[in-house]
C-alpha positions in Angstrom: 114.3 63.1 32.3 115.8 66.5 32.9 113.6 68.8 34.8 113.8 71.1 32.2 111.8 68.4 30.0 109.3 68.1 32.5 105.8 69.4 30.8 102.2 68.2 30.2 103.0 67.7 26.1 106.2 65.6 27.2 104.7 63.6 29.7 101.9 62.6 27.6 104.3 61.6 24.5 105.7 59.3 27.3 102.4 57.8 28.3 100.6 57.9 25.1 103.6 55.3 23.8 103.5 53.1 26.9 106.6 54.2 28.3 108.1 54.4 31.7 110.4 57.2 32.6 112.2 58.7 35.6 111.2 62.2 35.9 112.9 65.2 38.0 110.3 67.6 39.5 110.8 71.3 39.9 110.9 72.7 43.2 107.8 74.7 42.6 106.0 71.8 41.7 107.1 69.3 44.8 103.8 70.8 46.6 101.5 69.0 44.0 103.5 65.4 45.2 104.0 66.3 48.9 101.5 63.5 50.5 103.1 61.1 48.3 106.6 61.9 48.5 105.9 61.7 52.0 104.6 58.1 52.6 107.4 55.2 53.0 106.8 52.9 50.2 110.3 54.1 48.5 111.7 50.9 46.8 115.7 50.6 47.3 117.1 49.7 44.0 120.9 49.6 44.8 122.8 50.8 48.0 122.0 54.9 48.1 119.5 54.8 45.4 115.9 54.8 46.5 113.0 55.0 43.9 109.3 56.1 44.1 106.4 55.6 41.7 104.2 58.9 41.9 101.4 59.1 39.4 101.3 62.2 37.8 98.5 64.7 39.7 95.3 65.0 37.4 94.6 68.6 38.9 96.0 71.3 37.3 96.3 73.8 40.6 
């Protein structure tokens, strides 16, 4: 998903159905994902493409 798409009403049409999706973060929210971002358990899904599951952070700070 575009980061332009990213917001709490479109990220919880996407869980509400079930659905996985691939989501661009702003820069000015990487700070809410740092500690996760940060640890190695990146999956490598084809040569140069890495992947990370990071659940989306229940706080609203």
């Amino acid at each position: 998903m575009d980061r332009g798409m990213v917001s709490g009403d479109n990220i919880e049409f996407f869980r509400e159905g079930g659905r996985r999706y691939i989501v661009g973060t702003p820069k000015s929210m990487l700070k809410k994902f740092e500690q996760k971002i940060l640890k190695e358990d990146w999956h490598s899904i084809r040569d140069g493409l890495e992947v990370k599951v990071v659940p989306w952070p229940e706080s609203n700070d």
